[in-house]
py3Dmol code that shows the C-alpha trace and the ligand (Angstrom):
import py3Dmol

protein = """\
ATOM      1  CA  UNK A   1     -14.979   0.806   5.564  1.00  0.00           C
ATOM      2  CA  UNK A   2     -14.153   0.617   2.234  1.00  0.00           C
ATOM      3  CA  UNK A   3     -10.592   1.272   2.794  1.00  0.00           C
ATOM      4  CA  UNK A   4     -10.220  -1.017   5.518  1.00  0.00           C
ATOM      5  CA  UNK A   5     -11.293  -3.850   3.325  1.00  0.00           C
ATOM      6  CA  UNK A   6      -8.843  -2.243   0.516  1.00  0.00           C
ATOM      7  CA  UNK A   7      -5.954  -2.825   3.129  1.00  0.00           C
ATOM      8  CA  UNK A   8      -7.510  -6.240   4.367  1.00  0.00           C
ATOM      9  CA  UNK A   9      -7.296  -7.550   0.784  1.00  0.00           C
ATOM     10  CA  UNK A  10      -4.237  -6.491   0.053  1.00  0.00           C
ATOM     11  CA  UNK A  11      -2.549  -7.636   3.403  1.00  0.00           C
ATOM     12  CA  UNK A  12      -4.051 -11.117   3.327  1.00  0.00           C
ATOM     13  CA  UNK A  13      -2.844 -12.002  -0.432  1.00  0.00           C
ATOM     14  CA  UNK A  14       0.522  -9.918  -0.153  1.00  0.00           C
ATOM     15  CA  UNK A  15       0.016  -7.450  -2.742  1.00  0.00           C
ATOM     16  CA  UNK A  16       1.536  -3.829  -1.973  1.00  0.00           C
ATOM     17  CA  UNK A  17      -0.520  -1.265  -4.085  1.00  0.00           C
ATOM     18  CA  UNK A  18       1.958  -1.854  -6.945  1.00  0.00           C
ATOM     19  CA  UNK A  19       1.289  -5.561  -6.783  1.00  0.00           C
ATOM     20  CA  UNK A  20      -2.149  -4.936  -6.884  1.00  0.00           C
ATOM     21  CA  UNK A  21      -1.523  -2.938 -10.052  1.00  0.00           C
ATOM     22  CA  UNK A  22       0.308  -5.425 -11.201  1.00  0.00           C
ATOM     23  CA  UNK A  23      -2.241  -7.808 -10.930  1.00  0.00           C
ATOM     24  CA  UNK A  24      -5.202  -5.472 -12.314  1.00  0.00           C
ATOM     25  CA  UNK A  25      -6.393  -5.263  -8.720  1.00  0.00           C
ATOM     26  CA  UNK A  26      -6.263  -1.455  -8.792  1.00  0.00           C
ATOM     27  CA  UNK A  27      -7.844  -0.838 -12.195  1.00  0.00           C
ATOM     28  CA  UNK A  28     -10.307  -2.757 -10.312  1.00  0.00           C
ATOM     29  CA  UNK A  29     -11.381  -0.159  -9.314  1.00  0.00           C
ATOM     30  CA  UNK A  30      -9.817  -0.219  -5.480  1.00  0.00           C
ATOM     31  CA  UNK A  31      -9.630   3.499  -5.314  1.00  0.00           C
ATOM     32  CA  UNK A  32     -11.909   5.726  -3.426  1.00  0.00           C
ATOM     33  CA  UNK A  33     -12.768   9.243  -3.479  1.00  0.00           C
ATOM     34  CA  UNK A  34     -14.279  11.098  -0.744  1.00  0.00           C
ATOM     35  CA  UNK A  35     -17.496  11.217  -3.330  1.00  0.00           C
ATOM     36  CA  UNK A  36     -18.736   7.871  -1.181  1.00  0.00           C
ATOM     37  CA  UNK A  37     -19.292   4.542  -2.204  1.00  0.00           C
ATOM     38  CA  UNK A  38     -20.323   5.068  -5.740  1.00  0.00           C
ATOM     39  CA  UNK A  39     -17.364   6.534  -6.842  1.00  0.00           C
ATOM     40  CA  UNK A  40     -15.685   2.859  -6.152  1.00  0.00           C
ATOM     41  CA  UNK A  41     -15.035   1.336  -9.542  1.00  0.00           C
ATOM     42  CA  UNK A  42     -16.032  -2.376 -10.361  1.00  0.00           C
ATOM     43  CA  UNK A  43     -13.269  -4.630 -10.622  1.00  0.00           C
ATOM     44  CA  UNK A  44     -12.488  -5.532 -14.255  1.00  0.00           C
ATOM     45  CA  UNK A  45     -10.695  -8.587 -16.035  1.00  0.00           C
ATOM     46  CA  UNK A  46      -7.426  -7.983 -16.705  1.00  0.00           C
ATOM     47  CA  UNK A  47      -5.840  -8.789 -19.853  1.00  0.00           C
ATOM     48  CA  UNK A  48      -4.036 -11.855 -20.571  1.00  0.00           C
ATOM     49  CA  UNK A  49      -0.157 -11.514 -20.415  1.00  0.00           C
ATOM     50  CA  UNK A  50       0.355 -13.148 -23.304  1.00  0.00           C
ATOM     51  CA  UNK A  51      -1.802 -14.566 -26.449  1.00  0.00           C
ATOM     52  CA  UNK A  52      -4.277 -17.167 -25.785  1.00  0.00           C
ATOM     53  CA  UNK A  53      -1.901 -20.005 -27.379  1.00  0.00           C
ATOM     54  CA  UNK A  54       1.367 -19.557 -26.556  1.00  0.00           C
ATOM     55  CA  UNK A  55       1.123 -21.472 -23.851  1.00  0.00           C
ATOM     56  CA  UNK A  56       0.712 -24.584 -26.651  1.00  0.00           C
ATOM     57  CA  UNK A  57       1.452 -27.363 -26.470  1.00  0.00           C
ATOM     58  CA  UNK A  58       1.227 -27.511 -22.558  1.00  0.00           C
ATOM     59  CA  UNK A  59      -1.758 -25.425 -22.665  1.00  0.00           C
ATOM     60  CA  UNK A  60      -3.844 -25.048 -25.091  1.00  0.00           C
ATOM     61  CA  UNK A  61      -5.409 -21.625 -27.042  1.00  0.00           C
ATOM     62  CA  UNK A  62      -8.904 -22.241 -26.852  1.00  0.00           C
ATOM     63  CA  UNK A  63      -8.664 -23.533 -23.101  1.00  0.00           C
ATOM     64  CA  UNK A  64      -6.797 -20.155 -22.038  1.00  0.00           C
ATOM     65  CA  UNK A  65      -9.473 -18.354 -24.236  1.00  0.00           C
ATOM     66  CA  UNK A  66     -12.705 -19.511 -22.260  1.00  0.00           C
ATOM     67  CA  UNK A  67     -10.810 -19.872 -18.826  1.00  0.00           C
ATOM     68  CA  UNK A  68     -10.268 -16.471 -18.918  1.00  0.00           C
ATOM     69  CA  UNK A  69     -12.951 -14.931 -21.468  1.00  0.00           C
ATOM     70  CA  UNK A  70     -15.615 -16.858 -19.934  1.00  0.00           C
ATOM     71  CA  UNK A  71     -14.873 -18.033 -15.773  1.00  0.00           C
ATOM     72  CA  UNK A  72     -12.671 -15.518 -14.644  1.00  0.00           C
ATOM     73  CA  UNK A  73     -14.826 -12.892 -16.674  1.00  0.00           C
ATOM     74  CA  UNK A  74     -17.943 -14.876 -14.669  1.00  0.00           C
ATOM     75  CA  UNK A  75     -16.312 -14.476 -10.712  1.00  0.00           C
ATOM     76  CA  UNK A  76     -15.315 -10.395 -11.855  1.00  0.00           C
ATOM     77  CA  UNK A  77     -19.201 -10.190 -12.481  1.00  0.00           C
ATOM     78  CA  UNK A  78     -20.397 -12.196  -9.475  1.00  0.00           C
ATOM     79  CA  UNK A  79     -18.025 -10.019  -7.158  1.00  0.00           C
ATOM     80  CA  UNK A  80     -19.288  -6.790  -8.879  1.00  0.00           C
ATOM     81  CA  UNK A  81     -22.729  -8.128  -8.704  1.00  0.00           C
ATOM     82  CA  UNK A  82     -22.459  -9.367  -4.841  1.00  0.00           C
ATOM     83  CA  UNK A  83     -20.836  -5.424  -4.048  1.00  0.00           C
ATOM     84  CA  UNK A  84     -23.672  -3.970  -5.710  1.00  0.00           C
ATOM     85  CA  UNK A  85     -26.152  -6.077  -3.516  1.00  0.00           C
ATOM     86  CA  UNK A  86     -24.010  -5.137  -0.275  1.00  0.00           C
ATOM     87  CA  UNK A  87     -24.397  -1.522  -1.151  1.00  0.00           C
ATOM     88  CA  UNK A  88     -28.124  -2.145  -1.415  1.00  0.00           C
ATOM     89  CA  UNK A  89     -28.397  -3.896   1.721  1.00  0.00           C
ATOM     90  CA  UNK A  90     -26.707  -1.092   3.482  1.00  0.00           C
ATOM     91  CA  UNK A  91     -28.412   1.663   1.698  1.00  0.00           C
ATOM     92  CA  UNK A  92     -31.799  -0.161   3.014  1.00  0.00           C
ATOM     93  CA  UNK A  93     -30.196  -1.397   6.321  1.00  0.00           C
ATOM     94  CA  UNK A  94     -31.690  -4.758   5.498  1.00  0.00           C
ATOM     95  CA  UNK A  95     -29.423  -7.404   6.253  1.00  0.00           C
ATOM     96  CA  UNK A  96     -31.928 -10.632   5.858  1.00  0.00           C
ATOM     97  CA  UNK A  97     -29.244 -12.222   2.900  1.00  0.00           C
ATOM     98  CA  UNK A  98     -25.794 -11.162   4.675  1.00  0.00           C
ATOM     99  CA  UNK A  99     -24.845 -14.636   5.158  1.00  0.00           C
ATOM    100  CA  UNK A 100     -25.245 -15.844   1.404  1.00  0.00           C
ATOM    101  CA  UNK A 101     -23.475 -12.507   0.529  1.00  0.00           C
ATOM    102  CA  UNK A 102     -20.848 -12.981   2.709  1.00  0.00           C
ATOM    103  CA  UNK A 103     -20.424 -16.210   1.092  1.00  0.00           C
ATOM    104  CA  UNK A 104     -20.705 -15.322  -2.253  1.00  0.00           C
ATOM    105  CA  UNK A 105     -18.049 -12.399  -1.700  1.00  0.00           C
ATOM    106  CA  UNK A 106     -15.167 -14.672  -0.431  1.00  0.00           C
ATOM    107  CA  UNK A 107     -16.019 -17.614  -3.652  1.00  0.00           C
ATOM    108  CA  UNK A 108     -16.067 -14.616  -6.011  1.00  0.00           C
ATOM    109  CA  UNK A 109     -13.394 -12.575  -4.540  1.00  0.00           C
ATOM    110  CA  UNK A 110     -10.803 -15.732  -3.917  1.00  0.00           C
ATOM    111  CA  UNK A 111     -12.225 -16.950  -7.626  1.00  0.00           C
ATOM    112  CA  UNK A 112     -10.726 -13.466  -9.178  1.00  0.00           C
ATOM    113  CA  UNK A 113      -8.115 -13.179  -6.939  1.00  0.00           C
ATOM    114  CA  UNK A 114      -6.584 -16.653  -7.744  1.00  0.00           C
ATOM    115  CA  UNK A 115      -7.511 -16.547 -11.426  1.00  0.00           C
ATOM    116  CA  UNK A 116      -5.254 -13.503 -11.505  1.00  0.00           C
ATOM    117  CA  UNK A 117      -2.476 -14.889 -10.125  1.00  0.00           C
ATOM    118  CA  UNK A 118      -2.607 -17.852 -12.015  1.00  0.00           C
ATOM    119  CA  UNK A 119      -2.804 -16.571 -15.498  1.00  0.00           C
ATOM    120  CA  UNK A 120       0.244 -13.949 -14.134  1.00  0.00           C
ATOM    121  CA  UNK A 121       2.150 -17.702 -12.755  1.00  0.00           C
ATOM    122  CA  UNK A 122       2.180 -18.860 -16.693  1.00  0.00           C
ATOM    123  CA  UNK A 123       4.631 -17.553 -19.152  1.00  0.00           C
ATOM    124  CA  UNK A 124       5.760 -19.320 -23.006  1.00  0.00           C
ATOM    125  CA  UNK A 125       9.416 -19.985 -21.319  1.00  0.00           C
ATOM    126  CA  UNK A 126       9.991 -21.263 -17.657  1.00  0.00           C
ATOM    127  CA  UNK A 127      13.060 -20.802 -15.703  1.00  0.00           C
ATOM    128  CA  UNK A 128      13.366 -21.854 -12.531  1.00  0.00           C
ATOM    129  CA  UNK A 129      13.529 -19.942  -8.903  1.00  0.00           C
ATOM    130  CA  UNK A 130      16.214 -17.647  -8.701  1.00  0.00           C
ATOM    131  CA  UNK A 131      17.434 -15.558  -5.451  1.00  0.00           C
ATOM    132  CA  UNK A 132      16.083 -15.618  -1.976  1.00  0.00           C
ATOM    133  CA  UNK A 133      12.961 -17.531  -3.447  1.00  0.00           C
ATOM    134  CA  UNK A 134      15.680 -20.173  -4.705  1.00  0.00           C
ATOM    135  CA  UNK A 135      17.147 -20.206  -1.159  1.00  0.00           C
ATOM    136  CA  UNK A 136      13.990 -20.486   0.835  1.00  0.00           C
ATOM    137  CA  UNK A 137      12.944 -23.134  -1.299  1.00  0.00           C
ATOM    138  CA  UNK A 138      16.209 -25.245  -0.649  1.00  0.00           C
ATOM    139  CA  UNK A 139      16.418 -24.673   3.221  1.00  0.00           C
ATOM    140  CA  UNK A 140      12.289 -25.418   4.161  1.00  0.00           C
ATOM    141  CA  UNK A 141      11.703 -28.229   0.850  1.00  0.00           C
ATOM    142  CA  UNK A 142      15.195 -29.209   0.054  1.00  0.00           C
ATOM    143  CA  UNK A 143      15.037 -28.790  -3.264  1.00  0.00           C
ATOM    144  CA  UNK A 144      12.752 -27.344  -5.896  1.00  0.00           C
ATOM    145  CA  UNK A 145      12.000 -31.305  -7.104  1.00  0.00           C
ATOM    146  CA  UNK A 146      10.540 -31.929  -3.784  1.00  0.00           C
ATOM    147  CA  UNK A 147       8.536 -28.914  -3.681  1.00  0.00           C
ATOM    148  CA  UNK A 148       7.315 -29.615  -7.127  1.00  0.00           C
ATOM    149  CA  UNK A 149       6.696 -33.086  -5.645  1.00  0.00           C
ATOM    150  CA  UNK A 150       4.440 -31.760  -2.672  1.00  0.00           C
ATOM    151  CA  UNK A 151       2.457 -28.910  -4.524  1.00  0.00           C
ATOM    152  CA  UNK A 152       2.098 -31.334  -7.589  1.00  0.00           C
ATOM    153  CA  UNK A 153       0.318 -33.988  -5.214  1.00  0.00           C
ATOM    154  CA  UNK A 154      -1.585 -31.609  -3.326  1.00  0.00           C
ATOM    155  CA  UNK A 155      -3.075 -30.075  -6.613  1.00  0.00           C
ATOM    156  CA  UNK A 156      -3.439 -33.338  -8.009  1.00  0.00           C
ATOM    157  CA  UNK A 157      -5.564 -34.779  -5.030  1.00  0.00           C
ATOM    158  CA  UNK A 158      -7.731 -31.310  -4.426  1.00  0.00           C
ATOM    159  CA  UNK A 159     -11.009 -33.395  -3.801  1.00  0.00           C
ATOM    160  CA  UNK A 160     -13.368 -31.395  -6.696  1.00  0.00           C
ATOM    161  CA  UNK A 161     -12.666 -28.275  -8.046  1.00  0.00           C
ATOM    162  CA  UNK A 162      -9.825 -26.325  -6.367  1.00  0.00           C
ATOM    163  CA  UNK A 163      -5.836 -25.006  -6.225  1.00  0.00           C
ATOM    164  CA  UNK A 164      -2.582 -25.804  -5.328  1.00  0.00           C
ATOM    165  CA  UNK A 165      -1.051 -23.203  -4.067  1.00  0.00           C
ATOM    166  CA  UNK A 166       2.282 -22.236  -3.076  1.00  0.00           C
ATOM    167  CA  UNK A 167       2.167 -19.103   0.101  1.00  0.00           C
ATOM    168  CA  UNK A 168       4.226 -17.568   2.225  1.00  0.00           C
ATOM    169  CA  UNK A 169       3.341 -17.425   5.654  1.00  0.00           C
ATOM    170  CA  UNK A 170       4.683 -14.163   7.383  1.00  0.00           C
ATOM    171  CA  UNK A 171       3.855 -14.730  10.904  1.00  0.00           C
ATOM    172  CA  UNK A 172       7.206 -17.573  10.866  1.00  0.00           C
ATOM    173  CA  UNK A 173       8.398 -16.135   7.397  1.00  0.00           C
ATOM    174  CA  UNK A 174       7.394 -19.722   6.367  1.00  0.00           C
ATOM    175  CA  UNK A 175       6.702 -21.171   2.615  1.00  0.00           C
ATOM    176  CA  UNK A 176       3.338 -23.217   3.057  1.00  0.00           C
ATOM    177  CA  UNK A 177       1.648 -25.655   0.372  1.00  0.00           C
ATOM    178  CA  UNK A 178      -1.797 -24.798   0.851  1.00  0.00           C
ATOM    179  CA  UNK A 179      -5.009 -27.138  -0.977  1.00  0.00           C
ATOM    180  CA  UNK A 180      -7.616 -24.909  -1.638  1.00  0.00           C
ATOM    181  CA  UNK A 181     -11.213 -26.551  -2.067  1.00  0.00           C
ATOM    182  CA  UNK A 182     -13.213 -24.176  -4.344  1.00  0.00           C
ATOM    183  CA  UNK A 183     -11.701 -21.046  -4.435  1.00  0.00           C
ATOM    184  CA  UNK A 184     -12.100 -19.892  -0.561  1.00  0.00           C
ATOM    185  CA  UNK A 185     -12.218 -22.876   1.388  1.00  0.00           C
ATOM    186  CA  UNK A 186      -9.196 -23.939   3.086  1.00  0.00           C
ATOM    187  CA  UNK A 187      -6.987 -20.541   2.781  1.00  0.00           C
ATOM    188  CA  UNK A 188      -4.553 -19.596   5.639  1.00  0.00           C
ATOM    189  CA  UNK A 189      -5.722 -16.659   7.378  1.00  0.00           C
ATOM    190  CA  UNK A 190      -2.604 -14.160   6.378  1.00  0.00           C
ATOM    191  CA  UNK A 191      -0.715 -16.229   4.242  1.00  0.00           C
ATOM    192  CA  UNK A 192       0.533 -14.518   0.470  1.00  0.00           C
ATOM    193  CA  UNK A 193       0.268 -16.627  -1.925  1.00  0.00           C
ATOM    194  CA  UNK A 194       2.586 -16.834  -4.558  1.00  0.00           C
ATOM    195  CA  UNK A 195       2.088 -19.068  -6.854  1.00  0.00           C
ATOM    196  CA  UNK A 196      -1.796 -20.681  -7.763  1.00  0.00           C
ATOM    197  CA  UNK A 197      -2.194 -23.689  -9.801  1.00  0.00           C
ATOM    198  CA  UNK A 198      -6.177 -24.225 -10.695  1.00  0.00           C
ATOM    199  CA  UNK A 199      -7.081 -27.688 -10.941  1.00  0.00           C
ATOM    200  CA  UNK A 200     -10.841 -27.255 -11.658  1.00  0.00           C
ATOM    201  CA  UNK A 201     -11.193 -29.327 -14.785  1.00  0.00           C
ATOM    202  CA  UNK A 202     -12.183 -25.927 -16.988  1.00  0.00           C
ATOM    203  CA  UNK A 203      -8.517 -25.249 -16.218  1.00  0.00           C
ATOM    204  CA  UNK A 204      -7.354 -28.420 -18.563  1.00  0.00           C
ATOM    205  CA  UNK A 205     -10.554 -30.417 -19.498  1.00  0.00           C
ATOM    206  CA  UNK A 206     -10.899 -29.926 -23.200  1.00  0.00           C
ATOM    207  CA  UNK A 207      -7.063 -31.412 -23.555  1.00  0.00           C
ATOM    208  CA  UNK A 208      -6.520 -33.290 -20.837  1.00  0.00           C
ATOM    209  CA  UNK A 209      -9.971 -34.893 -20.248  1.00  0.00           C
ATOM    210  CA  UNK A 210      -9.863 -36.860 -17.209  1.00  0.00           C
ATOM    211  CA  UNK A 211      -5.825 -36.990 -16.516  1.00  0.00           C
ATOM    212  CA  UNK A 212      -5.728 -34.070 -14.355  1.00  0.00           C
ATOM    213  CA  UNK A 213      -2.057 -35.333 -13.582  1.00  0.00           C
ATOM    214  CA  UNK A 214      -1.013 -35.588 -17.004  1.00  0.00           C
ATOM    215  CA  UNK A 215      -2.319 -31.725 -16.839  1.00  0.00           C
ATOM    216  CA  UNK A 216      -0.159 -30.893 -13.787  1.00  0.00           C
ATOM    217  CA  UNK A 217       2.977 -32.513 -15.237  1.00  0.00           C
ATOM    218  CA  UNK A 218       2.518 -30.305 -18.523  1.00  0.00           C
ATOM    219  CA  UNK A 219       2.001 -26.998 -16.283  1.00  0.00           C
ATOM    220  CA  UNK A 220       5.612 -26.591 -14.774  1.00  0.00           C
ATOM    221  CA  UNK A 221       6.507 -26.117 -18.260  1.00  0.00           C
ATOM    222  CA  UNK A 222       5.264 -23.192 -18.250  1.00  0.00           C
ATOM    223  CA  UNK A 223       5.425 -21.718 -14.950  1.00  0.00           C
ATOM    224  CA  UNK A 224       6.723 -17.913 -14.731  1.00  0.00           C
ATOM    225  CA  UNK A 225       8.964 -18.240 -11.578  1.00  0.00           C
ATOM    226  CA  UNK A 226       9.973 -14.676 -12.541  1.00  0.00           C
ATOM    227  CA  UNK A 227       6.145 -13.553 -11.303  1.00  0.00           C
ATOM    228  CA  UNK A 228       6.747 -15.949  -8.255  1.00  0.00           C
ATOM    229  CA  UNK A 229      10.275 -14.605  -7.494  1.00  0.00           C
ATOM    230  CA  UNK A 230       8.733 -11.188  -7.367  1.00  0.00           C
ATOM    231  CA  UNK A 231       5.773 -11.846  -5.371  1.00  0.00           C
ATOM    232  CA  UNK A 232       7.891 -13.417  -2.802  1.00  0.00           C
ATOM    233  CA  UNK A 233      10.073 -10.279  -2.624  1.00  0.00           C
ATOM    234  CA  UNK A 234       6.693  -8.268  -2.090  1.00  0.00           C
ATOM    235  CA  UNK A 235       5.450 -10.147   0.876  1.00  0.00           C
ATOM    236  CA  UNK A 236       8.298 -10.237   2.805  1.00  0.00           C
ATOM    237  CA  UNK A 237       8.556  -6.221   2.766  1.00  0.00           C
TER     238      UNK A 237
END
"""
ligand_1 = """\
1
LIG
Fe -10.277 -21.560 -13.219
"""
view = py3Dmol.view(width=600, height=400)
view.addModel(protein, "pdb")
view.setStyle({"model": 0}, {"cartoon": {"style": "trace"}})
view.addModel(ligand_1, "xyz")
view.setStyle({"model": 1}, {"stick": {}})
view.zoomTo()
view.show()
């Protein structure tokens, strides 16, 4: 069962097992023995790529500190916590609170999954798409502007707290821009995504205030399209 959801994960955000080392998915604690379910390891918080402020002046320090120190740490506990209570549902076959589990698993889950990517999406120095990425992006957008353009709009009018995210769809081998309400809501069944942009206002409150575009402009100055480039090479194998 276990491993089933292991390959479930994995196939519906794109992430081969080296992706999912990559993105502190494995050290999660993904791997099972034949001990049973209590050998599974929590998931953990990975560390930041980079120090908390060199993302400044686009992003500032103490923003990236609490984003990560404080929610992401928060969803890695509530998906930890919500696995523990699944085990203890099972171990009592009592399934009375499956539905709010079930819920809570996909907001936490999505929530660490997402913050993840996103924190792996920034870098200090941005260059652009490069590649088959590059290409892709020119034949189904036009041009990087315009999909800049969409997935800037689509983060920008999120309605509450939410992403933008950019995914690749590989049922068509299609780039989508998906709008993702909370952290769950919304997501294409299948589709990779690639590159996350959080627009819940912890992501950009304590500088930006209330100009969550003003936020959104700032952010493509520091988007790794390096990370991007290589996640779309991953889901397309
Ligand atoms: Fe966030």
């Amino acid at each position: 069962m276990e491993n089933l959801s292991r390959r479930g994960w994995l196939r519906l955000f794109g992430a081969s097992a080296m992706g999912a080392t990559a993105l502190g998915l494995a050290g999660g604690g993904h791997s099972k023995s034949s001990a049973g379910p209590s050998a599974i390891k929590p998931y953990e918080l990975p560390a930041l790529p980079y120090p908390p402020d060199a993302l400044e002046p686009h992003l500032d320090g103490r923003t990236i500190s609490i984003h990560h120190d404080k929610h992401h740490a928060g969803y890695v506990k509530g998906l930890n916590t919500t696995l523990e209570k699944l085990e203890e549902a099972r171990a009592k076959n009592e399934f009375s609170a499956i539905q709010a589990l079930s819920r809570a698993l996909a907001f936490h889950g999505s929530g660490h999954v997402l913050h993840t990517l996103y924190f792996a999406n920034l870098a200090p120095k941005s260059a652009g798409p490069k590649g088959a990425l590059a290409e892709a992006i020119k034949a189904q957008f036009g041009s990087q502007e315009t999909l800049q353009a969409q997935l800037t709009e689509a983060s920008n009018t999120t309605a509450g707290s939410g992403w933008g995210v950019l995914a690749y769809e590989p049922f068509a081998g299609r780039l989508l821009v998906l709008q993702i309400e909370k952290h769950e809501n919304q997501i294409l069944a299948g589709a990779a995504p690639l590159l996350a942009i959080d627009v819940w206002e912890h992501a950009y409150y304590l500088k930006y205030q209330n100009l969550r575009a003003d936020y959104l402009k700032a952010i493509w100055n520091v988007i790794n399209w390096e990370e991007v480039n290589r996640r779309f090479d991953q889901a397309r194998k």
